[in-house]
Structures are given as C-alpha cells and as structure tokens.
N, C-alpha and C positions, 0 to 999 in steps of 0.2 A: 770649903770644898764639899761638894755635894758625894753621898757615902754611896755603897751599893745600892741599898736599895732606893735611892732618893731618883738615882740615875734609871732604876726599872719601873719605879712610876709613874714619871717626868716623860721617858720617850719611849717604855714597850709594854705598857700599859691600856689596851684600846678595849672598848664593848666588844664581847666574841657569844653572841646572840646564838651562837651552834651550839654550845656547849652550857651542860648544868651549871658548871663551875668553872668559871677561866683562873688567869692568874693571882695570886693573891697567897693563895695557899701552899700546904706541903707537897700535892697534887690536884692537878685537875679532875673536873668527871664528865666526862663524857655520855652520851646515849647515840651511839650507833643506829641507823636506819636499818628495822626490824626484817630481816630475810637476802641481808648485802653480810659478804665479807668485807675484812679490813686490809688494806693494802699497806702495808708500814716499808719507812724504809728511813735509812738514816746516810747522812755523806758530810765530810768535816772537810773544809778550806782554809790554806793554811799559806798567812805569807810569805812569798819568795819561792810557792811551791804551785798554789793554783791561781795566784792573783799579784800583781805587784803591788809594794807598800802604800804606794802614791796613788793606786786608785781613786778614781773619785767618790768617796765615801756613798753619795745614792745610785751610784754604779756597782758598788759594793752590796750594798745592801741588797737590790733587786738581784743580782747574781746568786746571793749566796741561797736565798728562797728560791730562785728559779729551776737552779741547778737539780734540786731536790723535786720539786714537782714537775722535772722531766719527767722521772723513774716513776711518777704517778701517772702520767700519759704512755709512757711503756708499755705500762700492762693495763690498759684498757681500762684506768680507776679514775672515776673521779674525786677531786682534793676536796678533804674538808677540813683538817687541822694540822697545824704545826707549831713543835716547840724549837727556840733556839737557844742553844749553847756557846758561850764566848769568853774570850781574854782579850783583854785591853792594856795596852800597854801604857795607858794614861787614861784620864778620866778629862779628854775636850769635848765638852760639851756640846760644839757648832758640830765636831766631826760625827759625834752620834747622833748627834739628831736629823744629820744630813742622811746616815746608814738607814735610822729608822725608818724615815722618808720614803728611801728606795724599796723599804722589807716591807712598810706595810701594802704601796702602792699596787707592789708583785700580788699582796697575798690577796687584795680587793680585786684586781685583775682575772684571778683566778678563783674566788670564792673559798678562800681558805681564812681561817681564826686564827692568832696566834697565840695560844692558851696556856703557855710558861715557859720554863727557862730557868738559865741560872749565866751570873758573870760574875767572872774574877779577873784580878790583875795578874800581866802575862803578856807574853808572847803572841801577836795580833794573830787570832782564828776561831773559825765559825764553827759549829754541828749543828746542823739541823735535821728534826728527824717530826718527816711528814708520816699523815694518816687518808686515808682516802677510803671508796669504796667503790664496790664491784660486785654485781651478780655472782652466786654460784654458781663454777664454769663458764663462767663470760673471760676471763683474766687471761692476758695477752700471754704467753710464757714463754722462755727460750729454749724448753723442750718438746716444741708440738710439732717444728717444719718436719715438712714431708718430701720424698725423693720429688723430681720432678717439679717443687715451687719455685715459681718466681721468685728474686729478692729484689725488691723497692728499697728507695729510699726518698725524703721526703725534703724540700728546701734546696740549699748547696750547700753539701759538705766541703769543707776547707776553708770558707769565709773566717774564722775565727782564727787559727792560725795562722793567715794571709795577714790578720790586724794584725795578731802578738809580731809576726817578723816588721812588719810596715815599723810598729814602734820600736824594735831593735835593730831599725835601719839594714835590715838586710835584703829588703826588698821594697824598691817602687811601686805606689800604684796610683793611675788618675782619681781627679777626686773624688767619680761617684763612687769608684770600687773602694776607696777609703773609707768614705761613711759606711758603706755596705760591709763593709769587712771590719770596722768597730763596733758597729753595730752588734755584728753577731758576738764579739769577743765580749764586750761590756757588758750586752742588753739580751741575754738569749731570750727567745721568746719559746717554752713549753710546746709540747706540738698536743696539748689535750684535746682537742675540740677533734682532733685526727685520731686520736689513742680510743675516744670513746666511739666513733665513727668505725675504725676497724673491729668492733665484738664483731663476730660471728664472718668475717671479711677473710683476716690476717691467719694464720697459722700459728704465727710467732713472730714476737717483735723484744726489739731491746732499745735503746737510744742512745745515740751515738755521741760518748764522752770520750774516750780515749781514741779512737781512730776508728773509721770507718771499715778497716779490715780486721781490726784487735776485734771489735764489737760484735761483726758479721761472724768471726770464729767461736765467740762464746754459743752462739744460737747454734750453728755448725756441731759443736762440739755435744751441745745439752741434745741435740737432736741427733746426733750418731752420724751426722751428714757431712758431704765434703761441699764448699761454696766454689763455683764460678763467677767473676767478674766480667765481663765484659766492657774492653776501656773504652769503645768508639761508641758505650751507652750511657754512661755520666755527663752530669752538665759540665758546660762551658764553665771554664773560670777567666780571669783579665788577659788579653791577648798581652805580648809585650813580656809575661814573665817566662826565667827559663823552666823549659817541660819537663826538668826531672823535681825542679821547684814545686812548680805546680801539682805533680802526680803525688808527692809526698805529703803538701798539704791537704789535697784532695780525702788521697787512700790511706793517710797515718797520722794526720793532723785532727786532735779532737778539742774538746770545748763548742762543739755545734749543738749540741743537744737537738738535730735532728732526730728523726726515729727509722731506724731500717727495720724492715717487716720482710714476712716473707707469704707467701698467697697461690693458691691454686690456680690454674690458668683461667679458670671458669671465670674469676673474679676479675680480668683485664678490663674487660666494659666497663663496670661501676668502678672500678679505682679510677679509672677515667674521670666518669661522672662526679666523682667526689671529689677531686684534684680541681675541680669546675666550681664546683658547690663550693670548698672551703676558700678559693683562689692560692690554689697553694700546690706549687709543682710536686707532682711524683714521677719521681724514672723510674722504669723497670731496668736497672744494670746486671741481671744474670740472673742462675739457677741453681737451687740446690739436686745435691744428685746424691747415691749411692754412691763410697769409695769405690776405685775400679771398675765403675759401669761406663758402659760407653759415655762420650758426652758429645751433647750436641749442642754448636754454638748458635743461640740467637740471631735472630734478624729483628732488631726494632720495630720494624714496618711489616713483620710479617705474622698473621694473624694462624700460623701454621703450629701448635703445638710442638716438632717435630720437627725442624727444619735440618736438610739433608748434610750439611757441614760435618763430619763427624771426627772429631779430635782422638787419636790413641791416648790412653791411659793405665800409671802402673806405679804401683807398690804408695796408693795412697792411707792416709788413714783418719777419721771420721776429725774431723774440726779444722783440715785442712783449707784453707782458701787461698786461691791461684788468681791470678791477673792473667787475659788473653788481649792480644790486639787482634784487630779488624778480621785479619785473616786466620785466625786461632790460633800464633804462637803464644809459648808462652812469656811472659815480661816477667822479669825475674823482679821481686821487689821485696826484700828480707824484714825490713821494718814496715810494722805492719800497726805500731801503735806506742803510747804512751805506756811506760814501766815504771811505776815510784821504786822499783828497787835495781832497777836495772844498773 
C-alpha cells in the first residue's frame, strides 16, 4: 500500500514555476510581486455537509479549488497560489487521482500553483487556503457600498441549488436546465476575469456562497446600509417550477459562486459594456440606501437615477435586506441563506 507521502508525490506533486520553493519541504517560499498586496483566504469542504460522498472525485477536486478562488475574484485579486489540506478516508488510488485531475485542471484554468499541503487518514474533507494578489486600494471589500448604489449580480443565481434538489428528486427539470443547473453545482466557474474587471468600477462586492440575500446582508451590514431587491429584476429561472421553489433557490439557495457587487449609477453604461466584453449577464436587481431613508423603486428600463415610485419606510437597521414586487410591496421571505449552525 502506497504511504502518505508516496500518495503526495504520485498525484499532488506538479512544477509551480511561481514559487521559489514548492512542495517538498517543511514550507514553501514564495516572492510576492513587488508593490501588490496579498489576498489570502482559506475555506474547508466537508462531506455530507458541502458535497455528497459520491461525488464524482474530478468534480470534487475542481470544486474544492474553485470554491476558494471565488473569494479571490471577490475582492478584485488575482490567483497565484494555493495549498490543500485533507483526510481520506482510505487511500484508492483511481479515486485520488481522479480528485487531483479535477484540482490541478481548476488551478491551470486559473493560473494558480499548488505549492503544499498536508493529508491524513479521516473523515473525507478538503481546506484550502489560496493566495492572490491586488493593488494597494484596488481590493473589492464588503465595507465600501455607498447609499444610493446599485446592486448587481453576475450569471444566475439558484442554478446550483436547483442541481442539489433535481438530485434529491425534489424538483423536475428539462434537460437543458439539468445540465445547466449540474453544471453550476459540480463545476462552479470563479467569476475572476469580472473581479479584476470591477477595480475601480464596483464599490463593493462579496460572492455568492451561502445565498444571494445572506451574502448581499454581509456587504449591507460591513457598509452600515439597508439592501433593496427588486423581484421583477432577477433572471428568469426554469418555467414549470413552483415560485416559492424558485424564489428560495434564487434568493437563499448558495453554492453559485456568482459575485454580487454593488456600483454607482455612473458606472450603468460600462457594466453594460463589460457584461458584452466578458459574455457574461449582469442584472442590476436593486439598491443600497440609508436605513429610514425614503426609497425609491427601480425601473430596469429607466435610465432615471430617481425614479418617482416611492416606498414608506420604518424602524430599519443597517444590514437589512428586503424583497419588493413590481409594484413595491413588500415579499416577506425570512430565509435568506445558508446557516452551518442553524
């Protein structure tokens, strides 16, 4: 039987040409690009909690990296390294070398090195914990939105959660929404190419792991601001499911690793433009405001700052987000996201 380390030079052992030192040793060395900060961040997948057992190991593999160089697209960095951490709860050989398959593919995809690690025997789950980099004051953060911005979002939220029900048979879907909604669940694709796109664009951005409302309150919250949604401004999801299905996967359904932002109105044209450039949809679904300040509801179609709509408001307080329909009531909708302790 091939030992620990037989198994980490066999399949996560590759040339990482970035780095002075890759694996091999007690640490890596690194040399950071002279006048960037360093973006780090770490996220652990755990199964029967972020993945099922039976995943398909290079479906595994490319998630567990992916997951982590959203948070690199987040905040406006781009990826240069990552190490992973693991337990195995056996040592098959086809099954890891299927995972590695899928981790290194992610990290070539993205221009990331995987520069060490460490595995033990255990209870099946990942940590990885990326390195990236970003201009000083370039970095996307969740305490910049301002009264008054737009909030975007990027892709379709809910496809990922639409998979996870599809495979616990709790919801039909035709078969291109299948693919499209396994897609997103198995295979997320990073929104980096849009994270470094927004420096100087976005106000503030986070990316959308736990639900598209959980996520939008974190920015809300960091930023002192209350969010409005606007429902008649989200994409379309599969005709045929029911709409409080739909609205939940949409607005509390995460594992999209989309990126919601938030932007001055100034910047409506070129997010256009850039939504063109990357081919890659951006809605504008709503606004941040002042708690207690009047609010005014959006018109999609209208290129009015200010549109005459205006909604009462009372006894709010700063991280709140609210759902409106068409006409501005409000939609009551309590779950608003993903809770590992809930």
């Amino acid at each position: 039987m091939a030992t620990e380390f037989d198994l980490i030079r066999r399949y996560f052992v590759r040339p990482t040409p970035s780095a002075v030192l890759g694996p091999g040793d007690d640490c890596a060395l690194l040399q950071p690009t002279p006048d960037q900060q360093l973006a780090i961040s770490t996220d652990m997948l755990v199964a029967g909690t972020h993945f099922f057992p039976d995943t398909p190991p290079r479906d595994l593999g490319w998630k567990t990296l992916a997951v982590n160089v959203s948070d690199l697209a987040a905040m406006g960095a781009k990826p240069r390294w990552a190490t992973l951490a693991g337990s195995l709860p056996n040592a098959d050989e086809s099954w890891i070398a299927a995972f590695a398959e899928g981790l290194f593919a992610c990290a070539q995809a993205y221009g990331l090195d995987i520069v060490g690690g460490d595995t033990t025997s255990g209870p099946l789950n990942f940590c990885v914990t990326v390195l990236g980099e970003v201009p000083p004051g370039k970095a996307l953060r969740r305490d910049s939105g301002k009264d008054g911005d737009d909030i975007w979002v990027s892709g379709r939220p809910g496809l990922a959660t639409l998979g996870l029900r599809f495979l616990q048979n709790k919801v039909e879907l035709p078969p291109l929404w299948q693919k499209l909604c396994l897609a997103s669940l198995h295979h997320p694709r990073p929104r980096v190419e849009l994270g470094l796109a927004l420096r100087g664009k976005a106000s503030a951005a986070i990316d959308v792991s736990d639900g598209l409302l959980a996520d939008l309150g974190h920015i809300a919250t960091a930023s002192g601001l209350v969010g409005d949604v606007i429902l008649n401004q989200l994409p379309s999801l599969p005709q045929g499911i029911d709409r409080a299905t739909a609205l939940d996967c949409q607005l509390a359904g995460g594992d999209d690793y989309e990126l919601c932002f938030t932007a001055p109105f100034e910047q409506r044209l070129r997010l256009a433009q850039l939504a063109a450039e990357l081919e890659l949809p951006l809605w504008r679904i709503g606004q941040l405001r002042t708690p207690n300040a009047p609010r005014f509801l959006n018109n999609p179609d209208d290129n009015n700052p200010s549109p005459p709509t205006i909604i009462p408001t009372e006894n709010e307080v700063a991280g709140m987000v609210q759902v409106f329909g068409p006409d501005g009531e409000i939609i009551d909708f309590d779950h608003h996201g993903y809770e590992h302790f809930a």
